[in-house]
N, C-alpha and C positions, 0 to 999 in steps of 0.2 A: 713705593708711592711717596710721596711730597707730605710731610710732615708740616704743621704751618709755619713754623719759626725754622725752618732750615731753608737753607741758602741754593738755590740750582744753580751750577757753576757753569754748564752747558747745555748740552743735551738729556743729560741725564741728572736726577736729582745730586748734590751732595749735602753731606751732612756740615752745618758751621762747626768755624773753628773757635766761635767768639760769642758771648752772651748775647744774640740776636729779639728785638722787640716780636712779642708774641702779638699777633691780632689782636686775640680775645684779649688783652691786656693793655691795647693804645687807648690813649687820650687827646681831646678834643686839642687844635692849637692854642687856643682859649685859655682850656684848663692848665698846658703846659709854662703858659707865659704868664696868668694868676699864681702860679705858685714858686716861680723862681722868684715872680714882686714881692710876696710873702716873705720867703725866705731869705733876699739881699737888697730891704728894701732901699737902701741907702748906697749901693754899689752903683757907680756910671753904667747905662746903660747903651749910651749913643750920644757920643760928640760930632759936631757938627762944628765947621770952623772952630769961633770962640766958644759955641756953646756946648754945657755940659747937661746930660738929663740923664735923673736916675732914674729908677728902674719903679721906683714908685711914682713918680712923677709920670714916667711915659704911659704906665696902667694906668693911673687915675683920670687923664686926659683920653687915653682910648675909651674907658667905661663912659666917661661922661658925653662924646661925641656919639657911642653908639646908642647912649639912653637919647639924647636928641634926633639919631634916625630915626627910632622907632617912633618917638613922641613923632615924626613928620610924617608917619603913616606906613614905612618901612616893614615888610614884614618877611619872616622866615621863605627864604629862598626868590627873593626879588634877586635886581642883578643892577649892583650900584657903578655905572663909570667913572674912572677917579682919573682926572687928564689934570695934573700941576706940575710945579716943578720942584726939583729934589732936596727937600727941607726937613726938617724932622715932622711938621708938618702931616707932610706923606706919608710917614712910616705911619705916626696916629691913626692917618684916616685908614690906612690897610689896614690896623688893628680892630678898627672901631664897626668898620664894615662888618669882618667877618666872627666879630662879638656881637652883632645886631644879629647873624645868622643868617645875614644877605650874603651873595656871593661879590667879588671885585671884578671888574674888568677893565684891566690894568689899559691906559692908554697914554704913547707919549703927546706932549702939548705939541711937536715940530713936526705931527703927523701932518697929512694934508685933511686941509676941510673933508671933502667927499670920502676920502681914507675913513676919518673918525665918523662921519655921521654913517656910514653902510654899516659898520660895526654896533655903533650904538639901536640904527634900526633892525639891524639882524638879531641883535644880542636882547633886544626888547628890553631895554634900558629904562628902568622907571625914572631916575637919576641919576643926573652927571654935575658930581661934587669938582669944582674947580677953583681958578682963582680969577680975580679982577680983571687984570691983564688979558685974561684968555673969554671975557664976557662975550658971548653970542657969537663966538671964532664958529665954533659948531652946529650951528644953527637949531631949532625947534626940535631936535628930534627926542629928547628928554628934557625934563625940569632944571631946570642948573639952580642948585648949591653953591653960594659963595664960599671960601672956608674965611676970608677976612669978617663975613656977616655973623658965619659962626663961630666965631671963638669970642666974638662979644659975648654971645648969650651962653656959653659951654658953663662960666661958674653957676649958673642957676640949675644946674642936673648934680645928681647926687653919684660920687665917684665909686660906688659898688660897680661892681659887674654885674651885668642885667641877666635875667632870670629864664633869658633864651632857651630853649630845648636846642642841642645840638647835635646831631646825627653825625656818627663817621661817612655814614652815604652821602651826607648832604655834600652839595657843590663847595668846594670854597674860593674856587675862580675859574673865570673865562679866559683862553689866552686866543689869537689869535695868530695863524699861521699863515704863509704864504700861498692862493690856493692857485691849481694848473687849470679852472676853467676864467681865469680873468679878477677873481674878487678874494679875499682871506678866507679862510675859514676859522669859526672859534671850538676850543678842543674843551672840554668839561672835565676839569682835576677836582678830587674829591676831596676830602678831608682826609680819610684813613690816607689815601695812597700821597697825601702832601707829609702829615705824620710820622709814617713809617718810614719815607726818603729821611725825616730830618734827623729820625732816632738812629740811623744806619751809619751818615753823615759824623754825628756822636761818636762814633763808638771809631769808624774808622773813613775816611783818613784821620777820624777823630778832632776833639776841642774840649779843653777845661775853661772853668770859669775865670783861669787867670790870662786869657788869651784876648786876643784883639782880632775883629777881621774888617778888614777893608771892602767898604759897597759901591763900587761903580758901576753896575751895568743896571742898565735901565726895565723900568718896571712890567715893559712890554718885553721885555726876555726874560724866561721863566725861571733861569739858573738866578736871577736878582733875589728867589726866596730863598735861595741857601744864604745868601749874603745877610737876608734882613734878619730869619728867623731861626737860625741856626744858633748865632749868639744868644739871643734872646733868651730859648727854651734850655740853654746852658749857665745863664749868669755871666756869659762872656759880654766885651762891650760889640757893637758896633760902631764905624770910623764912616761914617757916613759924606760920602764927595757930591760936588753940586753937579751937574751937565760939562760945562767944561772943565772942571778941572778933571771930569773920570777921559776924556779927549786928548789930556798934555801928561805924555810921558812923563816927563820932567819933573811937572809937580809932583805925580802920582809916589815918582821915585823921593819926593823930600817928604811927603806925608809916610812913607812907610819907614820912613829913616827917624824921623821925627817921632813919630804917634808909635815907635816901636810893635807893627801889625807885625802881628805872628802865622795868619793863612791871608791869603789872597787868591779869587779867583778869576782869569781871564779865559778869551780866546787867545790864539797862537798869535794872532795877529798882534794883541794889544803886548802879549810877550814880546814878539819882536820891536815894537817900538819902544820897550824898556830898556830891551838892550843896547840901545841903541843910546842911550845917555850915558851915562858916567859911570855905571855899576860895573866894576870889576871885581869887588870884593864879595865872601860868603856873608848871606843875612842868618839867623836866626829866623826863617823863612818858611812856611809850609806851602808850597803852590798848586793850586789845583788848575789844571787846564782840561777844554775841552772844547765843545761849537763846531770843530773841524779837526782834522787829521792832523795828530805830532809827528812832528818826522824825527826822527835819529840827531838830526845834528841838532834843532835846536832842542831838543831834552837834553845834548849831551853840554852845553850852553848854561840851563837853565840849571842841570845838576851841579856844577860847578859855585856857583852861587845862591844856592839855598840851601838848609834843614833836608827836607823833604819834596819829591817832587810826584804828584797823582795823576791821573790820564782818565778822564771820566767820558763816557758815554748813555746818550738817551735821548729819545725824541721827546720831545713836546707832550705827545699822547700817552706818555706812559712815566709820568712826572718826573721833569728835572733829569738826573741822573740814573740810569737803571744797570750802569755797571763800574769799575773802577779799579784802578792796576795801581799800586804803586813803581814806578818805572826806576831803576838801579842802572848805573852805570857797565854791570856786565850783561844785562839786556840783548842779545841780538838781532829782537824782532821787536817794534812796538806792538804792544796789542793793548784793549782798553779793558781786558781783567775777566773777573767774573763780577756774574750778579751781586745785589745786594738781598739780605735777608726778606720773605716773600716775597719774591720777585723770580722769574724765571725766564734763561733766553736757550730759543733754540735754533737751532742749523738745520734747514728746511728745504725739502727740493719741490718741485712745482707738485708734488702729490703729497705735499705735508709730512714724509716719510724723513727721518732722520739721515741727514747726509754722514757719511763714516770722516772722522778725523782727519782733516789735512783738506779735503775735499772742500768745493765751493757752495756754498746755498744762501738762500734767503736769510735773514736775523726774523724772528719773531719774539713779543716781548711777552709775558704772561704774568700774570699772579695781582698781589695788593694796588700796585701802581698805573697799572691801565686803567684809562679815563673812559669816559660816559660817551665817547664819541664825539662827532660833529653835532653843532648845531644846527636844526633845518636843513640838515644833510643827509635823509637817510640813504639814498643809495650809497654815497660815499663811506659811510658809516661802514655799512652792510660791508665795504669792498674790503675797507682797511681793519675793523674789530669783527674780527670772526673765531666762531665759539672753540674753546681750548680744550683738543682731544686727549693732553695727556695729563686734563686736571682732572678733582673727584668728584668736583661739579659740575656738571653738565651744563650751567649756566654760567659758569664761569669766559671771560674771552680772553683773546690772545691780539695783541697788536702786530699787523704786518709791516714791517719798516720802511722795505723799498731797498734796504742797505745789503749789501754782499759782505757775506764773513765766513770765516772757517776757523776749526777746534787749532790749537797748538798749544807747546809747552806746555801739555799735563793738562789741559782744561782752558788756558785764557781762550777769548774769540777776537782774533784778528778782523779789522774792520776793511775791507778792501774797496769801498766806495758806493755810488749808488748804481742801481739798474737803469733809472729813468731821469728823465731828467730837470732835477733841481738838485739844487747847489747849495752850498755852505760859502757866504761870503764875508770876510770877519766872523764867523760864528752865526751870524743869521742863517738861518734856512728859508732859500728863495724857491718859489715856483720860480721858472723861466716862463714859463706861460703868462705868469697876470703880469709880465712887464711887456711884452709882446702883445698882451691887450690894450694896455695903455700906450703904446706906440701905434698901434693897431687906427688907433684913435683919431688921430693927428691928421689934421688936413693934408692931402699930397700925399697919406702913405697907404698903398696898395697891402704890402704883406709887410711881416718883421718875423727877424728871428735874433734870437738873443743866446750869447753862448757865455761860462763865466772861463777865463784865461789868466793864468798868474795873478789870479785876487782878483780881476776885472769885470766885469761885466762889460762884454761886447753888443752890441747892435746892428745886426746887417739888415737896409731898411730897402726895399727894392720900391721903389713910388710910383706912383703914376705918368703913365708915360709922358703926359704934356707937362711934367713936375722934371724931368730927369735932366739934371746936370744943375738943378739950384743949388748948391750947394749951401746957400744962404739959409736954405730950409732946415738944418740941419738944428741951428742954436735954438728955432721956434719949436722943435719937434723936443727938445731936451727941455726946455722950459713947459712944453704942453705937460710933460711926460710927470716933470716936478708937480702941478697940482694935484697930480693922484696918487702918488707913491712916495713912500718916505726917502730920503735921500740916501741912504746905502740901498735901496735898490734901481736906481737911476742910474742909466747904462754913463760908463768912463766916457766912452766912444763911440760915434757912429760911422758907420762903413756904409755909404750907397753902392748895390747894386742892379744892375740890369736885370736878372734872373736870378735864381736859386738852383745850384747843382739838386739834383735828385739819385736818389739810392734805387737798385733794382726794383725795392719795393715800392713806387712811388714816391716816397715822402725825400724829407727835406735831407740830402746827403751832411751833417752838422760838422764830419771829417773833412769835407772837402772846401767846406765853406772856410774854416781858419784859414784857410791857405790865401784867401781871398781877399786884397784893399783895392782902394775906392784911387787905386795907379795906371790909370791911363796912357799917363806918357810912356810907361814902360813897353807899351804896347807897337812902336816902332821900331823897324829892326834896322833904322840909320846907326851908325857909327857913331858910337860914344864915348869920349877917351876916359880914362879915369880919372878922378878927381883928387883923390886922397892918395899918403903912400903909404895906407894899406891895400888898397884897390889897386892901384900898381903894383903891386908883391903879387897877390893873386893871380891879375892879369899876367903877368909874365910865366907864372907857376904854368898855367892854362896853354898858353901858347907854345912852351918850350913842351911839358906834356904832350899835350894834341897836336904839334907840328902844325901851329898854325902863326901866321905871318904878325897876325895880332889879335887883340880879343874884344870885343866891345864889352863894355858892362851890363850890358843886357841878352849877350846873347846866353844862349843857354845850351847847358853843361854837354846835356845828351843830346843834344843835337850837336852840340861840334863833334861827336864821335868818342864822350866820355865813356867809360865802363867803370866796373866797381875796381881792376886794377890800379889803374888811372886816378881812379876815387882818394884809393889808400894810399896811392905816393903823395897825392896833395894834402891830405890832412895830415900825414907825416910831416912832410914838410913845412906846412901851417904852424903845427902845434912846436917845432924846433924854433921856427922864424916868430914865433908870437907870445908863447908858453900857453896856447888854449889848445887845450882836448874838445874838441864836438864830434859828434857823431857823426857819422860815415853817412845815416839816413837823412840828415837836416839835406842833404843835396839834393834829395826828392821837392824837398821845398825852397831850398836856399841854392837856387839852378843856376843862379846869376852872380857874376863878380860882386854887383851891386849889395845883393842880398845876404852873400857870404861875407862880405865886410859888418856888415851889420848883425850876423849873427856871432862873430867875433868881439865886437863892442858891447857884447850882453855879459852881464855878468853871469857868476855861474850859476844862479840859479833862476834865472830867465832863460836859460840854455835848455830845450827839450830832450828830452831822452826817453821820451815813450817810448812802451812795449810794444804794441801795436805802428806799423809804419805805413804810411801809403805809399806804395809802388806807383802803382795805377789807379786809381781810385773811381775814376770816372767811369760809366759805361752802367746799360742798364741788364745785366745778367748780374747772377747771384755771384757775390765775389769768392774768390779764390783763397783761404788764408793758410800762408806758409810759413811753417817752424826749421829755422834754418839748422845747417850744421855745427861742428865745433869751430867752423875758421872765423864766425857770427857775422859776416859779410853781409846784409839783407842785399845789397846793392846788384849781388851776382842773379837777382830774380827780375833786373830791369831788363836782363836779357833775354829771358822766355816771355815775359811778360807784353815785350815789342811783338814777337812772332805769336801771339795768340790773338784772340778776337778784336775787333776795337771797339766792342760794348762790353769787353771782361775786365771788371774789376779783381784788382790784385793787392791782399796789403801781407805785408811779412812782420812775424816779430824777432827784434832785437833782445839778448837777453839782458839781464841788468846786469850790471859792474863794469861796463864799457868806459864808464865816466871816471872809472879812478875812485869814486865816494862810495859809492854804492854797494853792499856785499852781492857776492851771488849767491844764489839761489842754491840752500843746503842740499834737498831732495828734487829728484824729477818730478814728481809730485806737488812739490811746493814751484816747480815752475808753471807744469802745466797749469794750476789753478788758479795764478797770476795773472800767465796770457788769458786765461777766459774769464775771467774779473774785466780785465780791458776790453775784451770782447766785447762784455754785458752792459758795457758803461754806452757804447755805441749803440745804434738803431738800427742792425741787421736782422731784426724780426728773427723766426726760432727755428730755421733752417741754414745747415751749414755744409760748408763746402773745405774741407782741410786738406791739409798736406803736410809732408816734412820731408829736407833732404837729410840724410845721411842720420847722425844720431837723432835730427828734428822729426824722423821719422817715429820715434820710439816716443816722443814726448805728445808729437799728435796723435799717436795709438793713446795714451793716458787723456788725452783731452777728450776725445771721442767720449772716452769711459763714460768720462765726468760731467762733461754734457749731458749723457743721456741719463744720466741720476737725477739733473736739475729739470728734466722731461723736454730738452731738447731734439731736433733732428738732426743726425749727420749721413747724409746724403753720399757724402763722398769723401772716402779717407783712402789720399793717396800717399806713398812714401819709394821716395827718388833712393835708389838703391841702398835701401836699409837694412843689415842683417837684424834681424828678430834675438835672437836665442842666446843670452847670456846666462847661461846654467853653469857654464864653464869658470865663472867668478864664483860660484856656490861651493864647488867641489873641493874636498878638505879632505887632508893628509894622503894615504899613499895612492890614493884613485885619483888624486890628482894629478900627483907627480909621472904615476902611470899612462894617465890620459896625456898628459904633456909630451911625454914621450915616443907613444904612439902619433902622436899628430906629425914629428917631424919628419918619416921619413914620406908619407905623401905631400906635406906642402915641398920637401925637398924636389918631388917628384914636379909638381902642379910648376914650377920655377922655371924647370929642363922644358916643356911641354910651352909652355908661353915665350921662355925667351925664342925655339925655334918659329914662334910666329911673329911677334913683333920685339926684336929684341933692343929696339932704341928705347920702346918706350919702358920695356919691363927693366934697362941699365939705371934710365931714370930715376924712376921710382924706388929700387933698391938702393940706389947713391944718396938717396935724399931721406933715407930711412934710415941710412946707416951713420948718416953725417946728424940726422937728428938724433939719435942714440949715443953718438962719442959727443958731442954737444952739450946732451942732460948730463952726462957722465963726468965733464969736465967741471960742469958749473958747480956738480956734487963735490966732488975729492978738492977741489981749488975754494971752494968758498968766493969764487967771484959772483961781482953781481951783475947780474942783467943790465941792458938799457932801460929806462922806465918799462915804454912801450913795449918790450917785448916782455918783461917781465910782467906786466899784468895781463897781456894776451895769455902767455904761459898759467897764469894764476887761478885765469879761467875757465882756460880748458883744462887745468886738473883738478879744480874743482867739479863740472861738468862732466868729465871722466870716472870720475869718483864716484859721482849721482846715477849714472849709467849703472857703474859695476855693484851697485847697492839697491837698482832698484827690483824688485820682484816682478819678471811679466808672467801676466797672467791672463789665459785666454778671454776671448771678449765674442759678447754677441751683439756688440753694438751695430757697425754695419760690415757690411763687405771691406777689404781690403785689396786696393789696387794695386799692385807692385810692378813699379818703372827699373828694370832689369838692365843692366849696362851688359854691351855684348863684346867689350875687352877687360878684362878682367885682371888684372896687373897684382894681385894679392890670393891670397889662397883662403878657400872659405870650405867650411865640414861642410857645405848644403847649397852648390852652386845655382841650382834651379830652382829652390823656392825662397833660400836664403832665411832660412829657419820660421817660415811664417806658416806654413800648412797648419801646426799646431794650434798657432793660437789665433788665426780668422774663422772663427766659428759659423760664423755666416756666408764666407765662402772667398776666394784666392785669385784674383784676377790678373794672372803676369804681360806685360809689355814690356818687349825689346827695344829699348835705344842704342840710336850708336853713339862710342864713344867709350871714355873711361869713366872711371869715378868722379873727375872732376870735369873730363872735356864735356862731357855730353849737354852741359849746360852752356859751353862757350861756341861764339861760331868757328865753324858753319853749323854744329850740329843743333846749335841751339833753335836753329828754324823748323828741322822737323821734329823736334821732341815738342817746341811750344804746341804746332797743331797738332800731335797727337796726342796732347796733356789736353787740350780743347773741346776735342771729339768725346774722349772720355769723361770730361765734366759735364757736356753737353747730356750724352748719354744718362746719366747717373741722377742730373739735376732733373730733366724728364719724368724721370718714373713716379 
């Protein structure tokens, strides 16, 4: 059981490694920030450009502004709106507020009218402390407080701290998130659970009192209290930045250089625009990042140039940060750590049951830090703080995230994205819905949907029909949009369309829609010479490929008679003639001269490389999704794909490390739980349809698993000539050697017996076996090196090779298993007929003959009748 000062690192309790703050032992913010003034009363406490304020000064102007709320009828748990701009000012009135024993409710001044007045009305705002500038911006909906009126009258209040009763339960702010029914919603952070973040914060990534930290982000994002009060309750100073200067890289970089800050916290974003100045050199630097997902490369950026570098994770509802990784250069996964001292996060499948290690599930938050809920929200409440089965209190809750994570390295939790959809842009977390409201809104717009794209937020606005082709409408519809939303959440772009693809399920297909602009004229199949001479290089790639006379730039790939062989000479060649690697899938979407020019001018990290790909996307039957083999071709499934239904959606995934950056994927395990991370990030409701060819066979067996842990359905788990039974990778010392030896005089056998029936193709295949054996062999004894290209195809599949012969199968009663059986056989197998699966389809063994071999059976001609009898069978299975 959970001890209250010990730390849950996952699933399971652990004990700290570090003097962790006990409950029964926190003190009010108040108390912590009255006694550091005591103790350094004359220490800088928060410089602000030229100005400097100590730490008694900044207490004595906090007491005396809260003895003024109260004198203004203020009382214990009202709820004060503080809308100015970022002065020391601010920092007072947040002081003075939550020494009155009011709560704050932080609000930016550049919000929109109706933005700030719904929050003030929802929040039941007695008053909104402001300044001049911003007089009657807000209209009636609380009292407004000058601060220029009030710092006249502040010397006439006596600089004690006032005699408030303060409760660790009480409130001591309102923050205000993105909500998915059209409006915000405000989250209720407590005192204990803001406390206990800031003592955790303390201890680690840690702060002494000889330290400096830099404040830029804004008082409506909740990580701004590590910024203000972290210092504070340490003696440390605060470096306090206006609005724009926390906006210009540049400066932020002279202020850290200058004012010697020793921690800094941003989002990833505001990191990359650092980088992007003049900093090459290592700071004396501690950085905390967080808002959105680190990737590898730029931590490995970020390490280069700081002290220290932290990876912090936490929603909103469960204050600030609720976990935290220090990230080291020999890292090979980011992940964002373990909890913080009472705090607890766990790995959840839809029955609340703990998902096992490596495996996918829900994040739920628990312990000191979870908030009071929604305001005037209680269904929402209800949905998202639900009571915590594995505390001692029965009253205790647990916050559901939304977010997809699993255990690694010893205990961290890897974050793998959301299930639903809202976004992280810059660090904000947006509903996609109340921007779609707000568009919603707009004269001429029928529906909206909004998707976020390399930091973007997109808008596809499908309008009314006597509206369709204004495009003029487009500026009016982004300016309507600005008066309700603040401006990081204001779509980049809008895209008009005619209709909205839809997913089997009804709803809005959000995969197929990126594929989608507002390009018309592409829509012509006249002859279009190319323009550019990289369009020319292609075109001619295309035409010398496809034996064709010439290529327009619009026509497309698979219909001049492309295939995935065709695919891989082009991008070979591409990548020699250009020096860019893309993916073999962008050609599902980049079908055209046109579009493959353009996705060559992308740098590389506008370059997509999803795990999931759309084949076929369209059609309203439940999709298809297929895990390819070791050759990771997805391309070679456009060819079943043509000969099955033409309402059957089909996506494949690609595995990662295709790009050259990327590592692969250590464990089977660790892939399968990947693809179904990307899976969950999509809208295909909780029934599925799988498949694998060849090794992808073995990893949709693990997906199955894992799905049905997270209380999914799989319908249908097919696998394209897969052997099952890798026991023979287990078998150690002389039963090995034994069984080895034993095997070879029937495959000898199994050789004679095949070549008298098709012996071109069995010369084949053994020439191309033997030539890939003196191949490894040469590259081994000679030390030479590969072509790029083949060297990391090779890379990958013996990395993936590797993950096979390491992974343990183990019988399953997830669902049936299909088995698509090839009826030439060109290799020798111990278990010709079931191909080692009887053992472990506990649910039951369903073989089908195709013709072909291992790999023809997917090309034509045979690929026509394996598509419709892969069809029938899906048919069949998705039925029941």
């Amino acid at each position: 059981m959970r001890k209250d000062n010990e730390r849950t690192i996952t699933n399971e309790p652990q004990p700290s490694e570090i003097c962790n703050p006990s409950p029964a032992e926190l003190s009010s913010l108040q108390e912590l920030i009255d006694e550091k003034a005591l103790q350094y009363p004359d220490e800088v406490a928060l410089r602000f450009r030229e100005h400097v304020i100590t730490y008694n000064e900044l207490n004595n102007s906090a007491n005396q502004l809260a003895r003024y709320l109260l004198d203004q009828g203020i009382r214990k748990g009202d709820i004060i709106g503080l809308a100015v701009d970022r002065t020391p000012r601010m920092v007072i009135a947040l002081l003075a507020i939550v020494k009155s024993g009011a709560a704050y409710l932080p609000l930016d001044p550049d919000y929109p009218q109706a933005r700030v007045e719904f929050m003030l009305g929802d929040a039941g705002a007695t008053i909104l402390i402001t300044e001049g500038k911003y007089q009657s911006k807000f209209g009636k909906i609380a009292t407004e407080m000058l601060l220029e009126n009030i710092w006249k009258v502040l010397p006439e209040y006596p600089v004690l701290s006032p005699e408030t009763e303060i409760s660790l339960d009480d409130i001591v702010y309102i923050l205000y998130t993105s909500g998915s029914t059209g409006q915000p919603k405000g989250v209720r952070i407590t005192q204990k659970g803001l406390v206990n973040f800031l003592l955790n914060m303390q201890i680690a990534p840690g702060l002494t009192r000889n330290e400096r930290v830099l404040a830029v982000t804004t008082i409506s994002f909740d990580i701004s209290a590590l910024e203000l009060y972290l210092p504070l309750i340490t003696g440390a100073e605060v470096i306090l930045t206006d609005t724009e200067t926390s906006k210009d890289a540049r400066v932020l970089m002279d202020i850290v250089r200058r004012e010697e800050v020793s921690m800094m916290q941003a989002t990833p974003a505001t990191w990359r625009m650092m980088l992007e100045t003049d900093w090459n050199d290592s700071l004396p630097l501690k950085i905390l990042i967080g808002g959105e997902a680190l990737s590898k490369k730029l931590a490995e950026r970020l390490l280069a140039r700081c002290n220290s570098l932290w990876n912090m994770y936490g929603p909103t509802e469960t204050t600030v940060w609720a976990t935290f990784k220090q990230i080291k250069h020999e890292d090979e996964v980011i992940t964002v750590g373990k909890t913080i001292a009472n705090v607890e996060a766990y790995i959840l499948d839809a029955r609340l049951n703990h998902v096992t290690p490596g495996n996918v599930g829900e994040i739920y938050i628990g312990g000191i830090g979870v908030g009071k809920g929604y305001l005037n929200r209680p269904e929402l409440t209800e949905e998202k703080f639900i009571p915590n089965p594995f505390a001692k209190d029965p009253s205790e809750m647990m916050y559901r995230t939304g977010d997809l994570g699993r255990i690694v390295n010893g205990g961290d939790i890897q974050c793998l994205g959301r299930i639903d959809h809202q976004v992280k842009i810059r660090g904000y977390r947006i509903e996609l819905g109340e921007i779609e409201y707000a568009l919603n809104k707009q004269k001429g717009v029928r529906d909206s949907v909004v998707l976020a794209r390399n930091e973007q937020l997109i808008a596809y606005v499908m309008p009314d029909e006597r509206k369709f082709g204004y495009t003029t409408d487009v500026s009016r519809w982004l300016q309507g949009v600005k008066t309700l939303l603040p401006e990081y959440m204001v779509p980049a772009r809008i895209i008009v369309v005619p209709a909205f693809p839809l997913s089997p399920n009804g709803k809005v297909d959000r995969n197929t829609l990126e594929t989608i602009g507002h390009d018309v004229e592409n829509a012509s199949k006249a002859y279009t010479a190319p323009r550019t001479e990289q369009e020319r290089l292609i075109a001619s790639m295309w035409a010398r490929l496809l034996h064709k006379e010439r290529v327009s730039i619009h026509d497309d790939f698979f219909l001049l008679g492309g295939n995935s062989i065709v695919a891989m000479q082009i991008m070979t060649q591409l990548e020699k003639e250009t020096g860019r690697r893309l993916p073999l899938a962008c050609l599902f979407t980049a079908n055209t001269v046109e579009k493959l020019s353009q996705q060559v001018d992308l740098d590389d990290r506008s370059i997509s490389w999803d795990l999931l790909v759309p084949v076929k996307p369209n059609g309203n039957k439940p999709p298809l999704f297929i895990v390819n083999g070791l050759d990771m071709n997805v391309l070679v499934f456009n060819n079943v794909a043509c000969n099955m239904d033409p309402e059957q959606p089909v996506y494949g995934f690609q595995p990662r490390g295709l790009n050259g950056r990327d590592e692969p994927f250590d464990t089977l395990e660790d892939m399968a739980a990947e693809y179904i991370a990307a899976l969950l990030q999509r809208d295909f409701g909780d029934t599925y349809a799988l498949a694998g060819y060849s090794f992808g066979g073995i990893v949709a067996f693990e997906m199955a698993k894992q799905l049905q842990a997270l209380g999914k359905t799989v319908k249908l788990l097919a696998v394209f000539d897969t052997y099952a039974d890798n026991t023979i990778y287990f078998e150690k010392g002389i039963s090995r050697i034994i069984n080895k030896i034993g095997r070879q005089f029937p495959k000898f056998m199994f050789i004679l017996r095949s070549f008298s029936q098709y012996p071109r193709e069995i010369l084949r295949y053994q020439a191309e076996f033997f030539a890939r054996k003196l191949h490894d062999g040469f590259v081994f004894l000679t030390g030479k090196k590969e072509p790029e290209d083949v060297s990391l195809e090779n890379k990958i599949n013996k990395k993936y090779e590797l993950a096979y012969r390491n992974y343990h199968l183990q019988p399953s009663d997830s669902c049936a298993v299909d088995l698509f059986r090839v009826d030439t056989r060109l290799y020798y197998l111990r278990d010709p007929v079931y191909l080692g699966w009887k053992r472990y389809a506990l649910k039951g063994l369903h073989i089908h003959e195709v013709e072909g071999d291992h790999k023809t059976f997917l090309l034509p001609p045979n690929d026509r009748a394996f598509g419709a009898l892969l069809q029938q069978v899906i048919d069949e299975r998705m039925k029941d």
